[in-house]
C-alpha positions as CSV (number, residue, x, y, z in Angstrom):
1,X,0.0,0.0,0.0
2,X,1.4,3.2,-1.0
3,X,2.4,5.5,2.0
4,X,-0.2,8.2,1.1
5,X,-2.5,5.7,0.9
6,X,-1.8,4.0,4.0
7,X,-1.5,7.4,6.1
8,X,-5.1,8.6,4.7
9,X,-6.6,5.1,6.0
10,X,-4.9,5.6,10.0
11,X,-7.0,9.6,9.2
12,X,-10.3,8.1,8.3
13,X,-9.5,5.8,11.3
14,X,-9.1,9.1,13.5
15,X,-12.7,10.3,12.1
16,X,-14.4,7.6,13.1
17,X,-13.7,8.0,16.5
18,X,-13.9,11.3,16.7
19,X,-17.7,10.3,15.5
20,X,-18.0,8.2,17.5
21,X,-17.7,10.4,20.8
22,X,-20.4,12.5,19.2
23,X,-23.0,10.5,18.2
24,X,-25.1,11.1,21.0
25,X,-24.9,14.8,21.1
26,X,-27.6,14.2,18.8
27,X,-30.1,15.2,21.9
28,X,-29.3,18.7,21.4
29,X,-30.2,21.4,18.7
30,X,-27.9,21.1,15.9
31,X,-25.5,18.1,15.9
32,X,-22.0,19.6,16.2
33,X,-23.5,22.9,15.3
34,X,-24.5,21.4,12.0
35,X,-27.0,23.9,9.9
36,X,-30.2,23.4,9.3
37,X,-29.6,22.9,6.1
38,X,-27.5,19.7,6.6
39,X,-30.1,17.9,9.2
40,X,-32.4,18.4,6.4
41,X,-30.1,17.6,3.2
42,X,-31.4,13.9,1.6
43,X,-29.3,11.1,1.1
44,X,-29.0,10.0,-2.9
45,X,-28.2,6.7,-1.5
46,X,-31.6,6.3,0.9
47,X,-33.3,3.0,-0.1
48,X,-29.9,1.4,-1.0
49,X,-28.0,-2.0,0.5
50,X,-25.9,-0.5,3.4
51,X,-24.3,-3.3,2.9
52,X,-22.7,-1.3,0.2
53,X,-20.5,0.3,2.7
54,X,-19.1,-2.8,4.6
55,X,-16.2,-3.0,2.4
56,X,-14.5,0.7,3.3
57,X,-15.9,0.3,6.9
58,X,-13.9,-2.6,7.4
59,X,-11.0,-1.3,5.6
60,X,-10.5,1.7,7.4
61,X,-13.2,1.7,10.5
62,X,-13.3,-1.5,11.7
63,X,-9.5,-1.6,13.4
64,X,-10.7,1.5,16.1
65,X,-14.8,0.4,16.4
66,X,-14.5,-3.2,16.0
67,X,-15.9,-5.8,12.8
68,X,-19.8,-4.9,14.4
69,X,-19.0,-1.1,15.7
70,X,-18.7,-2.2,19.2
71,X,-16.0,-0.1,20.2
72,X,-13.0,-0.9,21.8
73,X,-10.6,1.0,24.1
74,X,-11.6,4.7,24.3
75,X,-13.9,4.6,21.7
76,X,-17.9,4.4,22.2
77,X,-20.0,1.7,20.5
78,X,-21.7,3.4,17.5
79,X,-25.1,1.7,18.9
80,X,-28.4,2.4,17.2
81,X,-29.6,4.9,20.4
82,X,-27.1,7.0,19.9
83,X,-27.2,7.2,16.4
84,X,-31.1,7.2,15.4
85,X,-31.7,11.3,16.3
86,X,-28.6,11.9,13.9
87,X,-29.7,12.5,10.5
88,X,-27.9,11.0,7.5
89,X,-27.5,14.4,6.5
90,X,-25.9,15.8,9.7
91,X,-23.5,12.4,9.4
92,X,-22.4,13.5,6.2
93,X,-21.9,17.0,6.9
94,X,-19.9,16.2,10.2
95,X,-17.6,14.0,7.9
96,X,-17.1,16.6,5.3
97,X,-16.2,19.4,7.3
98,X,-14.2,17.8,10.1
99,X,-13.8,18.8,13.9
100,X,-9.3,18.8,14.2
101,X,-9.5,19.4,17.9
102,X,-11.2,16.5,18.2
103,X,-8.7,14.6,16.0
104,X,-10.6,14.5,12.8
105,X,-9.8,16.0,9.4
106,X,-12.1,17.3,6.8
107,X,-13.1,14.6,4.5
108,X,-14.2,16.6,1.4
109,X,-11.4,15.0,-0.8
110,X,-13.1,11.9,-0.2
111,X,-16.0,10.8,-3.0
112,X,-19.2,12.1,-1.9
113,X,-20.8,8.3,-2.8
114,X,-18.2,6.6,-0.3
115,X,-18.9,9.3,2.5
116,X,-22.8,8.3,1.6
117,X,-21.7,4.5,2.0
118,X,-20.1,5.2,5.2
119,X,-23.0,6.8,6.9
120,X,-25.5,4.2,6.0
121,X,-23.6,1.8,7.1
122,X,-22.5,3.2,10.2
123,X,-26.7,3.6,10.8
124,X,-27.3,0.1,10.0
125,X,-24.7,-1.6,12.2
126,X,-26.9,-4.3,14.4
127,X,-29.1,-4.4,12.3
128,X,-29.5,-8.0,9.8
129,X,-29.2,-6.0,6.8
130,X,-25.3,-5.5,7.8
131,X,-25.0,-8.8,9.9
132,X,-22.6,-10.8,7.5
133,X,-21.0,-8.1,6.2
134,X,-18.4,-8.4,8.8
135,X,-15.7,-11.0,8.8
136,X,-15.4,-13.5,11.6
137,X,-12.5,-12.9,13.9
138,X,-10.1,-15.0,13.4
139,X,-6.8,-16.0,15.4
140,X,-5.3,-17.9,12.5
141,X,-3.8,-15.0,10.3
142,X,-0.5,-13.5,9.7
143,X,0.6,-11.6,12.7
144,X,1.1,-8.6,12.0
145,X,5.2,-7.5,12.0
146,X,6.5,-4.8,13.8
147,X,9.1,-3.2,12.4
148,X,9.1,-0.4,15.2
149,X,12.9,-0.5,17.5
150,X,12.3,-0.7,20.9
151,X,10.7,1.7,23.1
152,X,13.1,4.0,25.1
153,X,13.0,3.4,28.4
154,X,10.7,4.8,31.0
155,X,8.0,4.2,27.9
156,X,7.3,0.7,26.5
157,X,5.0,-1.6,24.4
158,X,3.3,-4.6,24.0
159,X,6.6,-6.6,23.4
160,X,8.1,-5.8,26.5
161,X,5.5,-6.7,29.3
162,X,6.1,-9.0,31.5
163,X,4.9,-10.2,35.2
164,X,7.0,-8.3,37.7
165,X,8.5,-5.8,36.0
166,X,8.6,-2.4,37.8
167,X,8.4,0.9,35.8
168,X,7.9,4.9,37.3
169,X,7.4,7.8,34.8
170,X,8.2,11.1,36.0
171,X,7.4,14.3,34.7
172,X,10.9,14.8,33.3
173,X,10.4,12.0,31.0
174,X,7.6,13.5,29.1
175,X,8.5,14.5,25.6
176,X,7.3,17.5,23.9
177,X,4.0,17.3,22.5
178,X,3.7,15.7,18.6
179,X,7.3,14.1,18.7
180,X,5.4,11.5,17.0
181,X,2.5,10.9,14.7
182,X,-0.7,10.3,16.6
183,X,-1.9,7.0,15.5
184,X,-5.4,5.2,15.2
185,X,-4.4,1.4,15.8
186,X,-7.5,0.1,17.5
187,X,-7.2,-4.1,18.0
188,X,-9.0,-6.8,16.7
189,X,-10.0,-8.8,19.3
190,X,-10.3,-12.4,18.3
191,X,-10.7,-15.5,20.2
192,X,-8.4,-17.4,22.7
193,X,-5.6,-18.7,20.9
194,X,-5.4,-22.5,22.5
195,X,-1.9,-22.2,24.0
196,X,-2.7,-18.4,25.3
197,X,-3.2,-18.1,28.7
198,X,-2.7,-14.7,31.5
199,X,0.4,-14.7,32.9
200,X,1.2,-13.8,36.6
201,X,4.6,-13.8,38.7
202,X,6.4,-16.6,39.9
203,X,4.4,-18.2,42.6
204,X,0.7,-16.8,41.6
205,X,-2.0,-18.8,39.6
206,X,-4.6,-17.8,36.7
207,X,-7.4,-20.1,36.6
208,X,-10.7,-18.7,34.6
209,X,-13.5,-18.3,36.7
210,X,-16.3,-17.5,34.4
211,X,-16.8,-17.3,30.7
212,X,-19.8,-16.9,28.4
213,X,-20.7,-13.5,29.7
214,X,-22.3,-10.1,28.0
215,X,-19.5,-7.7,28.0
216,X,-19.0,-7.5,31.8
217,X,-17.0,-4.6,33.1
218,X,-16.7,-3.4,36.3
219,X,-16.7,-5.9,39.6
220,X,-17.8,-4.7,43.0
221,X,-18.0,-7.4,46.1
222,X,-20.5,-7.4,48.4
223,X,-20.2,-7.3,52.0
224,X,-21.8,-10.9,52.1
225,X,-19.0,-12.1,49.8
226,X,-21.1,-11.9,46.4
227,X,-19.4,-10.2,43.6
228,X,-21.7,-8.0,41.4
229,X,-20.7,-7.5,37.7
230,X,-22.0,-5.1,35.7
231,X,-22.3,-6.3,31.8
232,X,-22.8,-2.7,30.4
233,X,-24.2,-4.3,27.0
234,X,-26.9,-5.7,28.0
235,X,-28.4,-3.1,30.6
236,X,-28.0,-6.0,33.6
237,X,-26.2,-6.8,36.6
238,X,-25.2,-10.1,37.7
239,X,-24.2,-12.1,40.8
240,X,-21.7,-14.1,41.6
241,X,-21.3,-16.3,44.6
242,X,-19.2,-18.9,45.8
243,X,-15.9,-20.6,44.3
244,X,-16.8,-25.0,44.0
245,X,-13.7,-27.2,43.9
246,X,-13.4,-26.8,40.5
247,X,-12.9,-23.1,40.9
248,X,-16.2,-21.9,39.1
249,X,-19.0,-20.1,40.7
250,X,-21.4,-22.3,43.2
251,X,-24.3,-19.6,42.0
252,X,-24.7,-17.3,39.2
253,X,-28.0,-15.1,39.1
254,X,-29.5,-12.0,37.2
255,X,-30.0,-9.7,39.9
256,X,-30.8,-6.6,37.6
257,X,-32.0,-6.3,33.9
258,X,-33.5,-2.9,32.1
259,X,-30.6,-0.5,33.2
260,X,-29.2,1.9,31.0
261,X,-25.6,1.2,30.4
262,X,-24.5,0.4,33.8
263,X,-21.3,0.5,35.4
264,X,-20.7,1.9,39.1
265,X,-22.1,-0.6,41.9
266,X,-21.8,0.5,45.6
267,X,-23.6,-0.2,48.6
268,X,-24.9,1.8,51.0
269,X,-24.6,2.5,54.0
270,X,-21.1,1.4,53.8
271,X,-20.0,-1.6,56.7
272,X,-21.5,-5.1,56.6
273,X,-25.3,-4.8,56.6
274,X,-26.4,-2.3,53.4
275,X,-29.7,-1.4,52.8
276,X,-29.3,-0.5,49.3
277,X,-27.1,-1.2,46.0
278,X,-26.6,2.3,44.3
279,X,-25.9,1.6,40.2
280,X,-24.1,4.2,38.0
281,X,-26.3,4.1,35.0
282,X,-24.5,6.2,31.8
283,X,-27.3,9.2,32.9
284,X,-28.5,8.5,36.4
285,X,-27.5,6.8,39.5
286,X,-30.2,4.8,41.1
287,X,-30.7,2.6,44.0
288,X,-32.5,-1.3,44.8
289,X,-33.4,-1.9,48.3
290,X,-31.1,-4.6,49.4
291,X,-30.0,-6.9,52.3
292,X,-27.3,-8.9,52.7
293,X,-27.7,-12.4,50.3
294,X,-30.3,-11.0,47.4
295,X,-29.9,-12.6,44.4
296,X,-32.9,-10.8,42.6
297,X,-33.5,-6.9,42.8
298,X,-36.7,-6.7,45.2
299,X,-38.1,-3.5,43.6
300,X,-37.8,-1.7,40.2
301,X,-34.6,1.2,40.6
302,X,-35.5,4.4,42.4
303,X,-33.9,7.3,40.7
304,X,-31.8,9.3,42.8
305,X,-29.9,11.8,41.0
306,X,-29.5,13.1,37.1
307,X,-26.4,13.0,35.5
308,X,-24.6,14.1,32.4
309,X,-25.5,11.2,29.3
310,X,-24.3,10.6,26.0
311,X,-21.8,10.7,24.0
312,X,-17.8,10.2,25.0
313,X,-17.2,8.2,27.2
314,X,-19.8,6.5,29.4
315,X,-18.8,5.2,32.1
316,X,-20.3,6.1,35.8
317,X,-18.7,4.5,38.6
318,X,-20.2,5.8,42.4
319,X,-18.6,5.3,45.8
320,X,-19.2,6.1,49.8
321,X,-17.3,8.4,51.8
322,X,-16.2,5.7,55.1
323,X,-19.0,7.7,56.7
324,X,-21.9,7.2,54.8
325,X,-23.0,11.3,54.4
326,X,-21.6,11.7,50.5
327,X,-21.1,10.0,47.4
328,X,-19.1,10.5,45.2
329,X,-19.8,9.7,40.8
330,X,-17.3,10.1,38.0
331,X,-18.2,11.6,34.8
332,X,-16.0,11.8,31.8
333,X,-16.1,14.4,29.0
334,X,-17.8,13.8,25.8
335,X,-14.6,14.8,24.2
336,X,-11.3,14.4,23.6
337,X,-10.1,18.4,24.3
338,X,-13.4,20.5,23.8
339,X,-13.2,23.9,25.8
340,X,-15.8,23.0,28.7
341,X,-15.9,27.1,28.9
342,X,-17.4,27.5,25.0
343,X,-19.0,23.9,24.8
344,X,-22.1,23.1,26.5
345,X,-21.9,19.2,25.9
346,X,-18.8,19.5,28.3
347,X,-21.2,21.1,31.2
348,X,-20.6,18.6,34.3
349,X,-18.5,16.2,32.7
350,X,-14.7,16.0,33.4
351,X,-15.7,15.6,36.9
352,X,-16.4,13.6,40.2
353,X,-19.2,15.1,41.7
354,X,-20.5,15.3,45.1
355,X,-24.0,14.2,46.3
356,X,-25.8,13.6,49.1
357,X,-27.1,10.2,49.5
358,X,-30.5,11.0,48.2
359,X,-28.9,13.1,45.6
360,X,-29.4,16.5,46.9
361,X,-26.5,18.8,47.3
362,X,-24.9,18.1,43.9
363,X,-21.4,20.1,43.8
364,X,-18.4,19.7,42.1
365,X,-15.6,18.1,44.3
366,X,-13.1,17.6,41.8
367,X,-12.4,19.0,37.7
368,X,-10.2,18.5,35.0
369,X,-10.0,15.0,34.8
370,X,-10.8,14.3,31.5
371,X,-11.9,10.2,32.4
372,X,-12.1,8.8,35.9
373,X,-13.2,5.5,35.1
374,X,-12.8,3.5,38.5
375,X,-13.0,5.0,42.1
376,X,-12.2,3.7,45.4
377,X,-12.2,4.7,48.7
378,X,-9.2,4.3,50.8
379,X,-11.0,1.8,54.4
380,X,-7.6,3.2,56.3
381,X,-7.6,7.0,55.8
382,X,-11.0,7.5,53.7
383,X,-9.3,9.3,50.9
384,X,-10.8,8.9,47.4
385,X,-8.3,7.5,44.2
386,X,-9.3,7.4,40.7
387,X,-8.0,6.0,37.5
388,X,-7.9,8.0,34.8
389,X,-7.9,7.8,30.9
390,X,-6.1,10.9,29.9
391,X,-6.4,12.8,26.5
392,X,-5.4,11.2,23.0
393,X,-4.0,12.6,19.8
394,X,-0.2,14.5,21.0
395,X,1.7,11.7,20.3
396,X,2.3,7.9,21.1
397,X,4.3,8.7,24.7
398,X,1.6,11.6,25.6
399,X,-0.4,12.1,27.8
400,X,0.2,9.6,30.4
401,X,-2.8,7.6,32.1
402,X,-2.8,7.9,35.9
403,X,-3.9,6.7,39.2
404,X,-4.1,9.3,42.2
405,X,-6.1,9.9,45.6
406,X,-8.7,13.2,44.5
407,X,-8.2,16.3,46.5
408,X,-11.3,18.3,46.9
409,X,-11.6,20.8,44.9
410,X,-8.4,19.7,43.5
411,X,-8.0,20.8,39.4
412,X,-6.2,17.8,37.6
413,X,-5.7,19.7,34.1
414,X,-7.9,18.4,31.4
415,X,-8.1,20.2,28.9
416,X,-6.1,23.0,29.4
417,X,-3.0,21.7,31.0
418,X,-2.1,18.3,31.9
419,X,0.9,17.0,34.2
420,X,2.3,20.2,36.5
421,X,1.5,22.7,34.1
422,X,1.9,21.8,30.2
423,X,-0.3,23.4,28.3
424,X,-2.2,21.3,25.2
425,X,-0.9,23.2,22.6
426,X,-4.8,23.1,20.9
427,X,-5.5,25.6,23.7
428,X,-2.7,27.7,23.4
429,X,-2.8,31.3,25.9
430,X,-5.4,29.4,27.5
431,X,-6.5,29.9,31.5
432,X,-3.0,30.8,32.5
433,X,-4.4,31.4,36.1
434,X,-5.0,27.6,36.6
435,X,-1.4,26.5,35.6
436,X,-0.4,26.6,38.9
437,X,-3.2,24.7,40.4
438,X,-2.9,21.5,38.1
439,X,-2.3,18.7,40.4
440,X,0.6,16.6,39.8
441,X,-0.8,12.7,40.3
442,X,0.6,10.3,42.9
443,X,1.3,7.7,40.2
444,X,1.7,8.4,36.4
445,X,0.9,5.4,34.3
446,X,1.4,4.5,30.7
447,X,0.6,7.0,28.2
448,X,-2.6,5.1,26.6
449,X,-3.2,2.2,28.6
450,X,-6.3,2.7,29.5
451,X,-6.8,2.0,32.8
452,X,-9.7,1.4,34.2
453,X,-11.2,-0.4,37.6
454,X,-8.9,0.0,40.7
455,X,-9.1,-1.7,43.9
456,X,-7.2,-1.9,46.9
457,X,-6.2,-5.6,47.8
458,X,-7.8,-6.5,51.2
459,X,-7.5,-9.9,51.1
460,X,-5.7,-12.1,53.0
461,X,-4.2,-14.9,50.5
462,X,-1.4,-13.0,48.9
463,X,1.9,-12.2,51.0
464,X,2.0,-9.4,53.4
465,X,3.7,-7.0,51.0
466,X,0.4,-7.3,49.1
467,X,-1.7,-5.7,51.3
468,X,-3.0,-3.0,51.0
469,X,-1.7,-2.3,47.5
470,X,-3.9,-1.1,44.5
471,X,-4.6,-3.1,41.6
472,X,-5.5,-1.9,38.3
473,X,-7.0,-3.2,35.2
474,X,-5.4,-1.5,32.2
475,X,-8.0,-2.2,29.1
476,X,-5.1,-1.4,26.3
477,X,-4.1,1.5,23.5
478,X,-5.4,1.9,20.8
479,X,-3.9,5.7,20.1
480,X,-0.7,4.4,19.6
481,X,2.0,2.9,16.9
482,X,2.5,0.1,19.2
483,X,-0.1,-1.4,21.2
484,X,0.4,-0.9,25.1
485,X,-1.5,-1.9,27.9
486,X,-4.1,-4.8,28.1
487,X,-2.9,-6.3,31.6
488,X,-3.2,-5.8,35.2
489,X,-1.0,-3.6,37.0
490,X,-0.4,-3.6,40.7
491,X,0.8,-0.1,42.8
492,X,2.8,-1.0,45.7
493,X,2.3,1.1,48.7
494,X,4.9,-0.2,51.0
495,X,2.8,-0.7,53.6
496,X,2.8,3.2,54.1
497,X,-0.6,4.1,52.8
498,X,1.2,6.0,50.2
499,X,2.1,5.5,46.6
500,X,5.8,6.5,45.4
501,X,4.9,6.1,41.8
502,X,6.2,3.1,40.3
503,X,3.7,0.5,39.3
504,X,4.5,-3.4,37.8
505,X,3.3,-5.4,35.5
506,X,1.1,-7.8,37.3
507,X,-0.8,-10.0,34.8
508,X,-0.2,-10.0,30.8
509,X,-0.5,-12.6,27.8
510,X,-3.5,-10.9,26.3
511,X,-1.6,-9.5,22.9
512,X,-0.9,-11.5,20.2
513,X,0.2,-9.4,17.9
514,X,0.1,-5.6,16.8
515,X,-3.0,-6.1,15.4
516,X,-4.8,-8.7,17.3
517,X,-5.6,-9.6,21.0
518,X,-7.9,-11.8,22.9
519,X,-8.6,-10.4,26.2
520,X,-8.9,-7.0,28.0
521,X,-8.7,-6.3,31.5
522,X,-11.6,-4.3,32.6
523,X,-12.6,-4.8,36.4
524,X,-11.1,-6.0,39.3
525,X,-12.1,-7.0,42.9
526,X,-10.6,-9.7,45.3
527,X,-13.5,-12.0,46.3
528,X,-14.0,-13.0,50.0
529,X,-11.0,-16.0,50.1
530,X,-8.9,-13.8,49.6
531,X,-8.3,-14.1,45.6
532,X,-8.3,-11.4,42.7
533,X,-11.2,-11.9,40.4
534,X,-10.3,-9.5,36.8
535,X,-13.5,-9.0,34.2
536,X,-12.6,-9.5,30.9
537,X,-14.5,-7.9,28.3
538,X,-12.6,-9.3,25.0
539,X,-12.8,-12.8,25.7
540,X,-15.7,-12.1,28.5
541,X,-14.7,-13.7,30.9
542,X,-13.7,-13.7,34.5
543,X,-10.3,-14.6,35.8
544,X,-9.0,-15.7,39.3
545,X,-6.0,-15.1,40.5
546,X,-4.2,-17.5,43.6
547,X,-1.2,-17.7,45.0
548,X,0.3,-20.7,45.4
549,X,3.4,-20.1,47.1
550,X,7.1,-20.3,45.7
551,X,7.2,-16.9,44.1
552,X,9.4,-15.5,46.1
């Protein structure tokens, strides 16, 4: 492929996420302040096979959104509810004219009939008239070579992660903004390949728990010893309970179907005998009266506070302070660097609010964090960490992931600034008064790993040393030249209550090659013995981690 070619495919790549954080802006009055004349041009090709367009989406989409535009990484699901208020027209203009702070070019140069193709078939994905025009995963084909030297050390890839290894970024390492092209390198998630397995530290044990499930995400344990998983997909929440002596669940049961898009999971009060499960739906939180050992929801959710929907990213996770009298909910933007000052969509979002139980008293504890996928709440000292997917498109070793305790009203950057004061150079002169405020973060991950759940490790089966240390599930790049990413980390803490800022490489094996890999880490929990349960949302599945002695 000629390198014009190939560089114009990894752009049309970068427009379809960049669409894809948007699609469910279509709520509001003018998709992406499209004219009125756009939402009400026709489309020559209505009436036609969408079919039609399968070919270029799976030539240039399908490596970011996936073979059926379920997403993957960063990048939203292009679902039929998010894309149904969009007209065709408003599709095409969006594509034609481009939004470059958000990392996508105009598309004019392209043929007007392939940007036509493109939008129908983008609006037909799940539907049968598209359902076999996607290839089958596969795990048989080439892997794909990479020619790329190796990574210069603090920053690494794929090819260099293994179990125990023990890495720490500092702000010194960071390079200048656009040292390198930003790339759209999205994986193709096939199945298990039959040798491939997770891979832990000497003395530690992966055995899989539970497979078969709907996408499940994040996993929250009960104080009965049940773990709850929420599979986002299919609007449901499902129990866990019990490990058998063949290491698989004694009981699985639905406990909660007809959410929207769940994620967070919490119970309230916190301490051993809740009265509630809270669930961070992708606009609302609600709450099911509960009691220790429920297997089925007892009452259709209660609403109990409004929040920020739609497009970006999605995810809602919610959490107790040790005292029961807030809660706390994390909201990302619905961009990658919008100005939250001149963009309404941004309103709210790049947050963790602050609520009341009953979801009065809404404030804003903490702001410019662009994605704070997990929270957790510290048992010992009560202080709230996050994990945070930073901002995309400066470059394969920028902006690095983190994971950090939250300061109230603490500002963290996005989009502005990022890491002790650099300014994004798409906002440039920008709120100089908050470069001083932007909070440096106790542990600086990975630039475009992902990371997701967190969890601090109160179990008892691991060594001492473990104890008290944060786990991570890192869900994997797909904003870089060389895939990074796609294991669990662990944060030592020594012990102290304090993170120093290295992290290691706790369980990897899920790559297979630069362009394919079977599993992603998602959530993570230890279950009441004392093990580490991970979610899995490539090869949904849950995996169990033991240790069986001899490590070390």
């Amino acid at each position: 492929m000629a390198k014009g070619l190939f560089n114009s495919l990894r752009l049309l790549v970068i427009f379809v996420v960049a669409l894809s954080a948007s699609l469910s802006q279509a709520q509001n009055a003018g998709f992406h302040n499209a004219p009125a004349s756009a939402k009400a041009a026709k489309n020559p090709l209505a009436g036609q096979n969408p079919a039609a367009g399968g070919p270029s989406y799976q030539q240039l989409c399908a490596s970011c959104h996936g073979d059926k535009g379920q997403g993957s990484g960063n990048i939203p699901a292009l679902k039929k509810d998010r894309l149904g208020a969009v007209s065709s027209g408003e599709l095409f203009w969006f594509i034609t004219k481009g939004d470059l702070s958000n990392g996508m070019p105009s598309w004019a140069q392209l043929p007007e009939t392939q940007r036509w193709q493109i939008v129908n078939y983008v609006k037909a994905l799940g539907s049968a008239q598209v359902a076999n025009a996607a290839p089958k995963s596969s795990d048989s084909s080439a892997g794909a070579k990479v020619d790329a030297p190796p990574p210069t050390p603090p920053f690494t890839d794929f090819r260099y992660e293994k179990p125990g290894t023990v890495r720490k970024i500092t702000l010194k390492d960071l390079p200048p903004p656009f040292q390198s092209k930003s790339a759209g390198n999205g994986p193709k998630v096939v199945a298990r390949p039959p040798n491939a397995w997770p891979q832990v530290p000497a003395g530690f044990k992966v055995d899989l728990y539970a497979d078969g499930l709907d996408n499940p995400r994040l996993i929250r344990r009960a104080p009965n010893g049940d773990l709850f998983v929420a599979q986002t997909d299919a609007n449901s929440i499902k129990i866990f309970r019990g490990i058998n002596s063949q290491g698989k669940p004694e009981l699985i049961s639905e406990y909660a179907t007809g959410l929207k898009e769940p994620f967070g999971i919490a119970f309230y009060p916190p301490g051993p005998n809740p009265q509630w499960v809270y669930i961070g739906n992708i606009n609302s939180v609600v709450r099911i009266p509960y009691q220790n050992g429920d297997l089925k929801a007892r009452t259709k959710p209660q609403h109990i506070a409004d929040l920020p929907g739609g497009g970006g990213h999605t995810t809602r996770d919610v959490q107790f302070s040790l005292d029961g009298k807030k809660m706390w909910v994390s909201v990302g933007s619905a961009s990658n660097v919008d100005d939250p000052d001149t963009t309404p969509d941004e309103k709210l979002r790049a947050d963790i609010l602050e609520f009341n139980p009953d979801g009065s008293g809404m404030r804003i504890y903490a702001y410019g964090i662009r994605n704070a996928v997990g929270l957790a709440v510290d048992q010992k000292t009560g202080e709230l960490w996050c994990s945070v997917n930073e901002r995309d498109g400066l470059g394969d070793n920028l902006v690095p992931d983190y994971i950090t305790h939250v300061q109230d009203g603490g500002f963290y950057g996005w989009p502005w600034w990022y890491m002790g004061g650099h300014q994004d150079p798409r906002h440039p002169g920008k709120r100089p008064e908050l470069k001083d405020k932007v909070i440096t973060p106790d542990v600086i991950l990975h630039p475009h790993n992902a990371s997701l759940q967190l969890t601090f490790y109160d179990g008892k089966q691991f060594p001492a040393e473990y104890h008290d240390d944060i786990f991570a599930a890192e869900h994997g790049s797909w904003n870089r030249g060389v895939r990074v990413g796609y294991e669990l980390i662990r944060i030592p803490r020594h012990q102290s209550g304090r993170a120093s800022g290295e992290y290691e490489d706790f369980m990897t094996g899920f790559v297979i090659d630069n362009t394919r890999v079977w599993g992603r880490p998602v959530g993570v929990a230890p279950a009441a013995d004392g093990s580490l349960m991970v979610t899995d949302d490539g090869s949904n599945s849950i995996w169990r981690i033991t240790y069986v002695g001899g490590g070390k």
